[in-house]
TORROVEX-928308 format. One record per residue (C-alpha): residue in one letter; x, y, z; residue number from 1. Coordinates in steps of 0.001 Angstrom, whole numbers, plus 500000, padded with zeros to 6 digits. Layout:
% residues N
('A', (X, Y, Z), NUM) ...
END
This chain:
% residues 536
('X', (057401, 706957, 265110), 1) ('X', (058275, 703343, 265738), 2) ('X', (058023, 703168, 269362), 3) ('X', (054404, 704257, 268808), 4) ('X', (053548, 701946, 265629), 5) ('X', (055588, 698302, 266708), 6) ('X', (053811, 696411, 269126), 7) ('X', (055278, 695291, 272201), 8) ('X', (054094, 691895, 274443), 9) ('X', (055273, 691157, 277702), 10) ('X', (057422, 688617, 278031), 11) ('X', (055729, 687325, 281295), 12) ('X', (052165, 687234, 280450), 13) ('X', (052346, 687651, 276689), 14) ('X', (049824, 690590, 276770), 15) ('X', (050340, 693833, 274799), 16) ('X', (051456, 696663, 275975), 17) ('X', (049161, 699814, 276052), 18) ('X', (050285, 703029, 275793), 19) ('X', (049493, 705129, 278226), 20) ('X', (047676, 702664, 280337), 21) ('X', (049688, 699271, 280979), 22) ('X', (052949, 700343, 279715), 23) ('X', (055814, 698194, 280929), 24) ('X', (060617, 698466, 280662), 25) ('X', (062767, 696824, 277800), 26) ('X', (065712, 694449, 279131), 27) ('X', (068817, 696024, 277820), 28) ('X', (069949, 692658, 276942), 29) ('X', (067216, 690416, 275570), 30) ('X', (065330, 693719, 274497), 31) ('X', (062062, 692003, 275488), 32) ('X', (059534, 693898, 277665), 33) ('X', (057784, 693270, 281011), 34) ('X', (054807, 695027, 282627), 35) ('X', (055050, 697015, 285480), 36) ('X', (052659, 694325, 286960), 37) ('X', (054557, 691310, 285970), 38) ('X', (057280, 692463, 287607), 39) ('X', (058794, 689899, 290471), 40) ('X', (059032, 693067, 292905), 41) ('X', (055599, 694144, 291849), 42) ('X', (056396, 697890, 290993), 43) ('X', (060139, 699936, 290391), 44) ('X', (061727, 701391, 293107), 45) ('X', (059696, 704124, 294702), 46) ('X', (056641, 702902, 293351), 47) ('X', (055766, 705769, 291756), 48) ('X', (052676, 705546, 288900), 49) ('X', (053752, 705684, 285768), 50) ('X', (057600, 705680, 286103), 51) ('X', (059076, 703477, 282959), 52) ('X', (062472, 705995, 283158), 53) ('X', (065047, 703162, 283992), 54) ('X', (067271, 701277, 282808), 55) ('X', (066166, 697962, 283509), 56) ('X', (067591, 693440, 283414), 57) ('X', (065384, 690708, 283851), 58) ('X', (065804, 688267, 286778), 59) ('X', (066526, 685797, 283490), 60) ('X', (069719, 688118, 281970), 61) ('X', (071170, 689101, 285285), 62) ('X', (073762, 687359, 287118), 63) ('X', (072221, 687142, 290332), 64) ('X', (068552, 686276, 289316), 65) ('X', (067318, 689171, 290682), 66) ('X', (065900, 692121, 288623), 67) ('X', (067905, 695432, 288178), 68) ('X', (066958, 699252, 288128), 69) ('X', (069211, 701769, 287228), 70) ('X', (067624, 705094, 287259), 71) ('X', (067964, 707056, 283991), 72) ('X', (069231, 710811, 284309), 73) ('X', (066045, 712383, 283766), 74) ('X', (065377, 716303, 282659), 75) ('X', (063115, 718860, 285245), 76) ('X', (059934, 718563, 282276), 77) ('X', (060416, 715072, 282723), 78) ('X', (060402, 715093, 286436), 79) ('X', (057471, 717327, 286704), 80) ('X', (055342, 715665, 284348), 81) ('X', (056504, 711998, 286117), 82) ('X', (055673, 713759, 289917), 83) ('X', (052026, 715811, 288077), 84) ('X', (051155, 712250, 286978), 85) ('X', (051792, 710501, 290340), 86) ('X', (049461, 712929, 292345), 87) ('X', (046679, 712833, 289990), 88) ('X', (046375, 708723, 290199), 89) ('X', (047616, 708466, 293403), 90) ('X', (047452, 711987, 295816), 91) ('X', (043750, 713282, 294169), 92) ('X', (042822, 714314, 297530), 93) ('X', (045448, 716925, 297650), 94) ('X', (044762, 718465, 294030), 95) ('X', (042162, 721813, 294234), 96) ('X', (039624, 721043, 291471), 97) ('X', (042321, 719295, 289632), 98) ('X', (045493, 721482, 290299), 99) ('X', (048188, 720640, 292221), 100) ('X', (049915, 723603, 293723), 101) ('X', (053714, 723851, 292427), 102) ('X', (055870, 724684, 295997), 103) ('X', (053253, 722708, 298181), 104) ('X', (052666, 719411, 296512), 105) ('X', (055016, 719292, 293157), 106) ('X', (058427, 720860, 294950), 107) ('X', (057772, 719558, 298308), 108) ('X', (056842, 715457, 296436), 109) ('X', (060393, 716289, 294804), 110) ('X', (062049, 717332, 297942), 111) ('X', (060494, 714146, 299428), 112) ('X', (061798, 711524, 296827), 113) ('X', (064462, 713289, 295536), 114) ('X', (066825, 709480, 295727), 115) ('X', (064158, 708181, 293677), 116) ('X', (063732, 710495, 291330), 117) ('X', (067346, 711446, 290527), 118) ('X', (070859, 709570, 290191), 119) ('X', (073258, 709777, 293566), 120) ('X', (075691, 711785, 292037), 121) ('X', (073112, 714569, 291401), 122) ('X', (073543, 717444, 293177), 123) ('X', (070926, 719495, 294819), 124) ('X', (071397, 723250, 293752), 125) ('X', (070226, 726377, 296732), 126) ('X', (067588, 727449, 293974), 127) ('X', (065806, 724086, 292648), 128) ('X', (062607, 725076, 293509), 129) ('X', (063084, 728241, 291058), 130) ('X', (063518, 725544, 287667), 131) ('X', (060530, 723945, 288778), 132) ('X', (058255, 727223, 288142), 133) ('X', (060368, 728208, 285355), 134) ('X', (059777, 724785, 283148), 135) ('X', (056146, 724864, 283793), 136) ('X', (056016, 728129, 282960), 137) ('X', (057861, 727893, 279974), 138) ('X', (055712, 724579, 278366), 139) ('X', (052272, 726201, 279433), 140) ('X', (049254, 725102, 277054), 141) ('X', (051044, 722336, 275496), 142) ('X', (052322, 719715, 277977), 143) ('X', (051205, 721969, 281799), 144) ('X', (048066, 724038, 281723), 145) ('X', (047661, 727078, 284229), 146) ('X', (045043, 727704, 286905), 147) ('X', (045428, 731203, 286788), 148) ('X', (041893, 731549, 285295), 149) ('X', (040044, 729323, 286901), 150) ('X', (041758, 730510, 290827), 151) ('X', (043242, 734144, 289800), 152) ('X', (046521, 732930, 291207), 153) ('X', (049197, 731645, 288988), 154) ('X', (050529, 728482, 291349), 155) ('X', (048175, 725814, 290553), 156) ('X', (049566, 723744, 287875), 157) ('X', (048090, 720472, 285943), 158) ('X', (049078, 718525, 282965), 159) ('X', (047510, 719297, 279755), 160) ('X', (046824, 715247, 278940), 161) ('X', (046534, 713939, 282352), 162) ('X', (045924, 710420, 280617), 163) ('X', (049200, 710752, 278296), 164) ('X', (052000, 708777, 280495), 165) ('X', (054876, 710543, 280969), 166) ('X', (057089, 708341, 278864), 167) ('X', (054419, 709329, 275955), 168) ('X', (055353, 712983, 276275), 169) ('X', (058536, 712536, 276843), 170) ('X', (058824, 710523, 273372), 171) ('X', (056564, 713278, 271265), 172) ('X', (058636, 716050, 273135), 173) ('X', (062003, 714362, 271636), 174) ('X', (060371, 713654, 268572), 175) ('X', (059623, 717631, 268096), 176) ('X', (063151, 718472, 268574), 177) ('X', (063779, 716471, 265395), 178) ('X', (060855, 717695, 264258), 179) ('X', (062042, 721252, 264205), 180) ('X', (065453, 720482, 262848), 181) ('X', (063818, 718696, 259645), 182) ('X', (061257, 721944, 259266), 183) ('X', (064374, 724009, 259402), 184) ('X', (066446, 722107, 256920), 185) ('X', (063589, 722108, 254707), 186) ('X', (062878, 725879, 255052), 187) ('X', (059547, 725167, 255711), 188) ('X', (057311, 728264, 257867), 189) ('X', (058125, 727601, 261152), 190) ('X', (055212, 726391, 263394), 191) ('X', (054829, 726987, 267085), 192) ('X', (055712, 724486, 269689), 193) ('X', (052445, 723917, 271353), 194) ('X', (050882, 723381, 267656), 195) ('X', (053826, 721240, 266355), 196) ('X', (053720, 719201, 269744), 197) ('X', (049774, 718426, 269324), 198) ('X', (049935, 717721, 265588), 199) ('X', (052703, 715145, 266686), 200) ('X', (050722, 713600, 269608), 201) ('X', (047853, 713084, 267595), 202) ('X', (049696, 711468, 265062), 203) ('X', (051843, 709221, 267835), 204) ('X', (048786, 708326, 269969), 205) ('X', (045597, 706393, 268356), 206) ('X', (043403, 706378, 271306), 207) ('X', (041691, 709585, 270337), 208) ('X', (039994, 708862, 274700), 209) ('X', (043613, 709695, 275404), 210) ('X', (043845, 712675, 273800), 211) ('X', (041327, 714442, 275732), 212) ('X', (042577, 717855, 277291), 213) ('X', (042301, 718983, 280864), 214) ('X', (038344, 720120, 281021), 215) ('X', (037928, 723577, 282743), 216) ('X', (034601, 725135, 282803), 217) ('X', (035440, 728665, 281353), 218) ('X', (032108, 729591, 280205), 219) ('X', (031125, 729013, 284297), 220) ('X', (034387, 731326, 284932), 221) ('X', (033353, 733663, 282651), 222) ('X', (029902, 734244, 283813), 223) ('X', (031107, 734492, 287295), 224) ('X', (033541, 737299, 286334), 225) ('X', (031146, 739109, 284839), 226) ('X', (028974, 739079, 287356), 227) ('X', (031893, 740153, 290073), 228) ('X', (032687, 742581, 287443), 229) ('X', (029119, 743965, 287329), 230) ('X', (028505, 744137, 291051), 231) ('X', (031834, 745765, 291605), 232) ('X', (030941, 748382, 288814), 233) ('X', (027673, 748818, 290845), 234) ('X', (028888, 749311, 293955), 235) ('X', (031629, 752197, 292899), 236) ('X', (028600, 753873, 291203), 237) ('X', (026903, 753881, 294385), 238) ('X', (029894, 754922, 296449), 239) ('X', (030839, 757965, 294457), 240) ('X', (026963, 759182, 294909), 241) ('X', (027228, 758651, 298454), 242) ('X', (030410, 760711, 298335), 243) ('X', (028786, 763552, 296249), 244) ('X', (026049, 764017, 298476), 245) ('X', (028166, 763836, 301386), 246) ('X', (030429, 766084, 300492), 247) ('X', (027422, 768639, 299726), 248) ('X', (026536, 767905, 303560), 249) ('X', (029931, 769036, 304528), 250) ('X', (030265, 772168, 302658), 251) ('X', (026335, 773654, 303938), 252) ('X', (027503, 772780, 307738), 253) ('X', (030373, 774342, 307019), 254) ('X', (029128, 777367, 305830), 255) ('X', (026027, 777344, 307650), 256) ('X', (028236, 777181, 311278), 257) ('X', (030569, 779913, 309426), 258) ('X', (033351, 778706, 310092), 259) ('X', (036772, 780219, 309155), 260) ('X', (039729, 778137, 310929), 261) ('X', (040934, 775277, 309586), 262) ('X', (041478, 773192, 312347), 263) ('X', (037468, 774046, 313387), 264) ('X', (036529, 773191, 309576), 265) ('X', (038073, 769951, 309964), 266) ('X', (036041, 768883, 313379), 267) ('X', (032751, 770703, 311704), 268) ('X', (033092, 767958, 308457), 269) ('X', (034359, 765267, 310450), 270) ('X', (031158, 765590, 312828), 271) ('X', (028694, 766130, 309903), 272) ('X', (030137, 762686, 308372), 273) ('X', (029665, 761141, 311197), 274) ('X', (026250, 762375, 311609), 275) ('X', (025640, 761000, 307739), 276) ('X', (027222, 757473, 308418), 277) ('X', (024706, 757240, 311383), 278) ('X', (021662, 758587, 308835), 279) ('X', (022405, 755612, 306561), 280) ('X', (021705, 752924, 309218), 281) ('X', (019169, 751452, 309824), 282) ('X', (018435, 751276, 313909), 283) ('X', (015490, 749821, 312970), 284) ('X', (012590, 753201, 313330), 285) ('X', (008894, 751977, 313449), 286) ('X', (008140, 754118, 309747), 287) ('X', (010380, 751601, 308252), 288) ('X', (009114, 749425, 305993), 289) ('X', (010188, 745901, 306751), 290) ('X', (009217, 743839, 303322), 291) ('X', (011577, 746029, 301549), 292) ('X', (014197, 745079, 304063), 293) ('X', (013339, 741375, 303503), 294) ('X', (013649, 741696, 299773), 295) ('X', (017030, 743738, 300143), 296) ('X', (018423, 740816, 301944), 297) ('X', (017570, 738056, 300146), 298) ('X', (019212, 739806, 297276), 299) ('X', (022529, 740121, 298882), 300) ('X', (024589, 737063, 297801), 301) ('X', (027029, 735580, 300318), 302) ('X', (030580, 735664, 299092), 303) ('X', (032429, 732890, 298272), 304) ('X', (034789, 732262, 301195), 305) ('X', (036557, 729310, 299372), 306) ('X', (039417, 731358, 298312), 307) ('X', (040300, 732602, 301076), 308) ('X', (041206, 729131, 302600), 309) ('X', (044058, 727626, 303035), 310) ('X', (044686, 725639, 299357), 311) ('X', (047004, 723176, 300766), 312) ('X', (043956, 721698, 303025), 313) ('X', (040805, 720749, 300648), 314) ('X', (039026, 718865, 303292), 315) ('X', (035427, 717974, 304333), 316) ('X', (035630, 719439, 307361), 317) ('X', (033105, 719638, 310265), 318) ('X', (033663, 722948, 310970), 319) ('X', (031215, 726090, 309609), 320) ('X', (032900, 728597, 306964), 321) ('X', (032448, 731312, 310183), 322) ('X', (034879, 729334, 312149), 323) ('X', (036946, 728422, 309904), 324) ('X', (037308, 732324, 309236), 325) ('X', (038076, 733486, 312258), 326) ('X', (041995, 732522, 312166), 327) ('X', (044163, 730498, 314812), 328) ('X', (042174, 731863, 318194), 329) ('X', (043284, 730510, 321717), 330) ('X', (040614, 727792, 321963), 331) ('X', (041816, 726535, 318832), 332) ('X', (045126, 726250, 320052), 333) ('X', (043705, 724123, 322768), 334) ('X', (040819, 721998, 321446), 335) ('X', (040565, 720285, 318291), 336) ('X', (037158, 718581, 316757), 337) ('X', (036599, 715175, 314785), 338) ('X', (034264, 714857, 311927), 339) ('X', (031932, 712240, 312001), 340) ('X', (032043, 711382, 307915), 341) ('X', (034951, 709645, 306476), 342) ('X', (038522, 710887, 305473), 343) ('X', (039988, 710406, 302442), 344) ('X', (044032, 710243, 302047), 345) ('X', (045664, 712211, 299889), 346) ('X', (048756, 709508, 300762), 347) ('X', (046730, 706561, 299772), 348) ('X', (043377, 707215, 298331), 349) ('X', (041563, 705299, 300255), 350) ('X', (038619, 706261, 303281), 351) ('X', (039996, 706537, 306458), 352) ('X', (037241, 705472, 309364), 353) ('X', (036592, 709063, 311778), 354) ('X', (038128, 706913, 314603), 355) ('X', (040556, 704320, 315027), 356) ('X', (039392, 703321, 318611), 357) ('X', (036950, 704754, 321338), 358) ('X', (037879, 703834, 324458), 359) ('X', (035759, 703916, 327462), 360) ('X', (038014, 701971, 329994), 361) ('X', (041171, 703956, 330450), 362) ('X', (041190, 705700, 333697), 363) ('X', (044049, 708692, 333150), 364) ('X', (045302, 710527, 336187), 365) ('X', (043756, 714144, 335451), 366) ('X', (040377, 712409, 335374), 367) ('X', (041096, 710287, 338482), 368) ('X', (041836, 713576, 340200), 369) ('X', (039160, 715724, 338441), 370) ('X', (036612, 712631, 339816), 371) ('X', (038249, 713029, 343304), 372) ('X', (037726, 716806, 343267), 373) ('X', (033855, 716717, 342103), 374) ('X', (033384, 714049, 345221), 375) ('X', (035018, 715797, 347643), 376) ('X', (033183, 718863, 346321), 377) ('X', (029499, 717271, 346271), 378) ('X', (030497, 715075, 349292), 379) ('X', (027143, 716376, 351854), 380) ('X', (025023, 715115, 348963), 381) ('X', (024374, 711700, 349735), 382) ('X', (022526, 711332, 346435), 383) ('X', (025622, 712650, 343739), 384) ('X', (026715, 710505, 341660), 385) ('X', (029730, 711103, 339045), 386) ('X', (028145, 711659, 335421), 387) ('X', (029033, 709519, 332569), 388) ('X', (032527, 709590, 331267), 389) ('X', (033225, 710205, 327218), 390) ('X', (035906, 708256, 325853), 391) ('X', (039558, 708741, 324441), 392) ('X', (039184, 708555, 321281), 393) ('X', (042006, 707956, 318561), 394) ('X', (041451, 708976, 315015), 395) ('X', (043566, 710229, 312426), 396) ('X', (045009, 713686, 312158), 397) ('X', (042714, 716118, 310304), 398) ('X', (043385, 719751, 309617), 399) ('X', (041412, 721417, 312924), 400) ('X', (043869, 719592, 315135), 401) ('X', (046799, 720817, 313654), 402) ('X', (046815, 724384, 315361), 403) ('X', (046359, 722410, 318822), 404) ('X', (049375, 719649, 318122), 405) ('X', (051577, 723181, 316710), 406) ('X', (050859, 725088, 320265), 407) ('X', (051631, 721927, 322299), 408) ('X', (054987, 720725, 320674), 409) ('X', (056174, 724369, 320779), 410) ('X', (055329, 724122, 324385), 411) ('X', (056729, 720700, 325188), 412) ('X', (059509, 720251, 321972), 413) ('X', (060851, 723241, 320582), 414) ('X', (059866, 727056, 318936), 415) ('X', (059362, 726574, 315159), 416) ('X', (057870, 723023, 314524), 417) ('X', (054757, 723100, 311986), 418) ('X', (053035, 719973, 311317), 419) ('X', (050766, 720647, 308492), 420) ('X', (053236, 718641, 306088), 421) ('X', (051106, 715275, 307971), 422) ('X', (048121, 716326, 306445), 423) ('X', (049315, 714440, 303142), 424) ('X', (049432, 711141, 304259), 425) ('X', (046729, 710908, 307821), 426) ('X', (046929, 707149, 307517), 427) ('X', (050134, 707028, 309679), 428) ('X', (048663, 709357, 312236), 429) ('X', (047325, 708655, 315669), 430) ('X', (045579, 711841, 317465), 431) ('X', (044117, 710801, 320843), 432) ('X', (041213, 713489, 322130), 433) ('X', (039444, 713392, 325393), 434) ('X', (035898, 715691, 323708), 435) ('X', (037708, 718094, 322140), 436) ('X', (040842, 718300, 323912), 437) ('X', (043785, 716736, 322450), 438) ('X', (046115, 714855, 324665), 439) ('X', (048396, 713027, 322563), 440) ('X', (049457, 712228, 319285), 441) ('X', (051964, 710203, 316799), 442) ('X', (053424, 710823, 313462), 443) ('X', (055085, 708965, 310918), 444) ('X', (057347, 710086, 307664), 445) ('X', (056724, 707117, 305208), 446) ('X', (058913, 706342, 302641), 447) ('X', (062106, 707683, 304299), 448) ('X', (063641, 705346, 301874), 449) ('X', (062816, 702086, 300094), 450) ('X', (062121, 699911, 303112), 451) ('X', (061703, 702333, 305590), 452) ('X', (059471, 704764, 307791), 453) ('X', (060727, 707155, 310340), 454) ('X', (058784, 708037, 313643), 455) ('X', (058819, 711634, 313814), 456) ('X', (056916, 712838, 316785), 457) ('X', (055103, 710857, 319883), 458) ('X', (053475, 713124, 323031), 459) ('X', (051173, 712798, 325372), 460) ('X', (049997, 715082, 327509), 461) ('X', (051469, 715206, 331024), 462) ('X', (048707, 713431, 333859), 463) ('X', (047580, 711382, 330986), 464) ('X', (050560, 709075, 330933), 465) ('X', (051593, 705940, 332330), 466) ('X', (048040, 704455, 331371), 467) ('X', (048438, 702924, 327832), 468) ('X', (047966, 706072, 325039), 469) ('X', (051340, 706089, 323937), 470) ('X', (051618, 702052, 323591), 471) ('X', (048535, 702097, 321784), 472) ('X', (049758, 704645, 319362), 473) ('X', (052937, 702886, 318824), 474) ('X', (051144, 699824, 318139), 475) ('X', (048595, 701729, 315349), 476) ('X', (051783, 703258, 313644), 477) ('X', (053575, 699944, 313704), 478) ('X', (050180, 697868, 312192), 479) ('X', (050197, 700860, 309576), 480) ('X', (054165, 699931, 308269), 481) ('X', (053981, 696485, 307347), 482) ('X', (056959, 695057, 305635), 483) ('X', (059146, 698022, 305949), 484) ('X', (061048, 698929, 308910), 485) ('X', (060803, 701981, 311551), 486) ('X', (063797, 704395, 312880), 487) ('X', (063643, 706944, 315521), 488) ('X', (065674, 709327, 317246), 489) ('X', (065345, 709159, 321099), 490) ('X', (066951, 711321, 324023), 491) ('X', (069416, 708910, 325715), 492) ('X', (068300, 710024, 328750), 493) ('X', (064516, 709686, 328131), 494) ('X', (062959, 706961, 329909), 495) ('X', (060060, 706299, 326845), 496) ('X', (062941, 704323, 325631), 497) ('X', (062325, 701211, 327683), 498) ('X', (058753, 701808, 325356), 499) ('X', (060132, 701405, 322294), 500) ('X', (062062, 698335, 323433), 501) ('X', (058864, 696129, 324469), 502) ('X', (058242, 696764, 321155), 503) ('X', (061640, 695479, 319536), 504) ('X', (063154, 698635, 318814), 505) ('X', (066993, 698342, 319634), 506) ('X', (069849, 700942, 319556), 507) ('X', (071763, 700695, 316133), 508) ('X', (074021, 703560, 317069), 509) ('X', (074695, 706663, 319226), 510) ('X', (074623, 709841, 317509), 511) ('X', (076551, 713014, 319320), 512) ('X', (074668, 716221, 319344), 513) ('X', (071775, 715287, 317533), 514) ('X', (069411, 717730, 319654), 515) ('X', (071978, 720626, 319687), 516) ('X', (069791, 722499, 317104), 517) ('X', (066757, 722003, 318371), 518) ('X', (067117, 721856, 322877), 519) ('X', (068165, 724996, 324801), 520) ('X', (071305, 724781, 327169), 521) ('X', (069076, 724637, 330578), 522) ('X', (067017, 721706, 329289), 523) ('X', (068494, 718393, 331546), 524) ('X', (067266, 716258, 328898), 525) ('X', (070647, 714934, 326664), 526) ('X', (071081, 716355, 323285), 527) ('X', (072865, 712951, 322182), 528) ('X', (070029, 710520, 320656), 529) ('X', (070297, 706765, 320285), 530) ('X', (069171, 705769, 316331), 531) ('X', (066538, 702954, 317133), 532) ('X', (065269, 700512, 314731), 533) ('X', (062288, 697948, 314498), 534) ('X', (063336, 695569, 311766), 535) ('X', (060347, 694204, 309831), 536) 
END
């Protein structure tokens, strides 16, 4: 109860510390406290919100003037409630109506980070993934809370207090392990954990606004289950009459035709319910009365097709819930769209412009030749004229594109590559679209490590090349990674290397093999790659 009760200043500003809100790390030798803030690097290694779990030396105590983290060996509740907290303050975009899906955003954040959030000599086990839904699992209601009834699928996880800090919990979750001891020394009645774990935050925490639980509309739930539960009732009741009466139909045809073989019974009922299901349309007779059919469809409620998207891509998008129904077709292999509102990251928060550049001046080869054909084709009219051009235009990778940019770098990489994953952080994207065809694009992995981003995949569409897309998408990427510096793996054999050179990449070393996985045998491109690296 003292860490709670003892306040705390930092010894840069002299401000308090506030729990759960501008918490700060203790020296291990002076013992005096810092905020997050007031820190010389500006935030801990990784940057990640909330993450006090290390063990920390002033620029003042150490040896070298320089400040020192050390990261504490942290348990999985710990790590999930650290990574739960991140995405909420910094990755909203990504959370469905608060909740964060556990293998798509919580084990694939841990995959991500996993130097940051766990000590070198750590080892990774084959079944990780498997702790992660077993801890929040275990500690639902009191520290994770379920989405189960608000989605009917148990993946979608949230914290319970999503403004308690994680080293808050942590504390009141160490405090009820003494807790529990003392209750059993004392042979007191033994309380359960999500009630001793509440009465002990509540007595730790004084900000009652803190204390506030997860909201989730259940009486809205409720009233939509009921009515699905209704309606379904409804509609059974109706089908088993329609079945009665159809079944009457089959047994007078049957015995009206007289027939005794079996295989002859079958065709007669199979004929009479055909002749039934054609009764009950509607093909739209002149005695019919057309104000009922009015009423009968304004009382038909369209069903909610938000489940049946994709979780793991909650965006505005441009495109109509009928489209966005009708799966992965060829033209969406081919095409992709851009919205004309703005984006919002789930990497950084912030509003992402629908284009990065429209450009009106870049004369590619196809078009030269498509401009050549359309002359040659028109050329006995001496009044033709070519029609307008539209533009290239570069935006930022959205989720209708990423079907397209699959289909091409299976065509032009290799079988198996899915590139969904850049969805969570669009602002180091470059997509370049001539109307809705896409003919090149550029991705970047940020935060490979502490001062580093990795260019994963550049393309552009043969006959659009040699005119300036891919050295204005390496130019975008590179504005988007200030201060930190850019690696890539490159064919040695591929001439976009001179590319990355005007741009002051340079070969840091040679690595054998590197595209044996990945290139077959009669590919004459080299699978050895040259490491490149742009230092910042």
């Amino acid at each position: 109860m003292e860490a709670f009760t003892v306040d705390k200043f930092c010894k840069n500003c002299g401000d308090r510390l506030e729990l759960s809100a501008d918490e700060g790390l203790e020296c291990t030798k002076c013992k005096c406290y810092i905020h997050i803030k007031c820190l010389k690097r500006g935030s801990v290694p990784g940057g990640l919100y909330g993450d006090t779990f290390h063990a920390f030396i002033c620029y003042e105590c150490s040896s070298d003037n320089t400040e020192s983290f050390v990261r504490i060996r942290l348990s999985w509740l710990q790590i999930i409630v650290l990574v739960l907290y991140h995405l909420q303050h910094k990755s909203p975009g990504l959370a469905r109506k608060g909740f964060f899906h556990w293998r798509h955003h919580v084990a694939t954040f841990i995959d991500k980070n996993w130097e940051i959030l766990f000590p070198s000599d750590f080892k990774k086990k084959k079944k990780w993934t498997g702790t992660i839904a077993g801890t929040l699992s275990h500690f639902n209601k009191y520290i994770f809370l379920s989405g189960i009834t608000v989605f009917n699928e148990p993946a979608f996880w949230t914290l319970m207090y999503p403004k308690i800090s994680p080293l808050t919990i942590s504390s009141v979750y160490s405090l009820m392990a003494v807790e529990k001891q003392n209750i059993k020394l004392k042979k007191e009645i033994p309380v359960s954990d999500a009630e001793l774990f509440s009465r002990l935050l509540h007595s730790c925490v004084i900000n009652k606004e803190l204390l506030k639980t997860f909201n989730v509309n259940s009486m809205q739930i409720q009233a939509e289950t009921k009515s699905d539960g209704n309606d379904s009732m409804d509609i059974v009741e109706e089908s088993k009459k329609f079945g009665d009466t159809r079944s009457r139909h089959k047994r007078k045809n049957a015995k009206h035709l007289g027939i005794t073989s079996r295989k002859l019974l079958r065709l007669a009922t199979s004929t009479a319910a055909l002749s039934d299901d054609l009764t009950n349309f509607n093909l739209g007779s002149p005695d019919t009365d057309q104000s009922s059919q009015e009423c009968k469809t304004e009382d038909v409620k369209p069903k909610d097709v938000s489940r049946l998207l994709n979780p793991f891509c909650h965006y505005n998008t441009s495109l109509s819930n009928i489209s966005r129904m009708k799966g992965i077709t060829l033209q969406n292999k081919l095409t992709g769209g851009i919205r004309q509102d703005l984006i919002l990251s789930p990497y950084s928060g912030m509003h992402l412009k629908p284009y990065i550049r429209r450009d009106a001046e870049t004369f590619p080869p196809w078009l030269k030749l498509m401009a050549e054909i359309q002359l040659a084709a028109n050329s006995s009219n001496p009044d033709y004229f070519l029609p307008p051009r539209a533009p290239l235009d570069y935006t930022y990778v959205q989720p209708e594109h990423i079907p397209a940019i699959n289909s091409l770098c299976n065509q032009f990489f290799w079988p198996g590559i899915d590139l969904t994953e850049t969805l969570q952080y669009p602002d180091f994207s470059c997509v370049v679209l001539y109307k809705r065809l896409i003919v090149g694009f550029a991705f970047l992995v940020p935060d490979v490590s502490h001062t580093e981003n990795y260019l994963s995949f550049l393309f552009t569409r043969p006959y659009w090349r040699n005119c300036g897309i891919a050295k204005f998408m390496i130019y975008h990427l590179i504005q988007t990674s200030v201060g930190k510096d850019i690696t890539l793996h490159v064919s040695m054999n591929n001439p976009v290397l001179l590319l990355y050179q005007r741009f002051g990449f340079k070969v840091e070393n040679v690595v054998v093999g590197f595209y044996d996985k990945y290139v077959r045998n009669d590919v004459s491109e080299s699978k050895n790659a040259f490491l490149c690296r742009l230092d910042r």
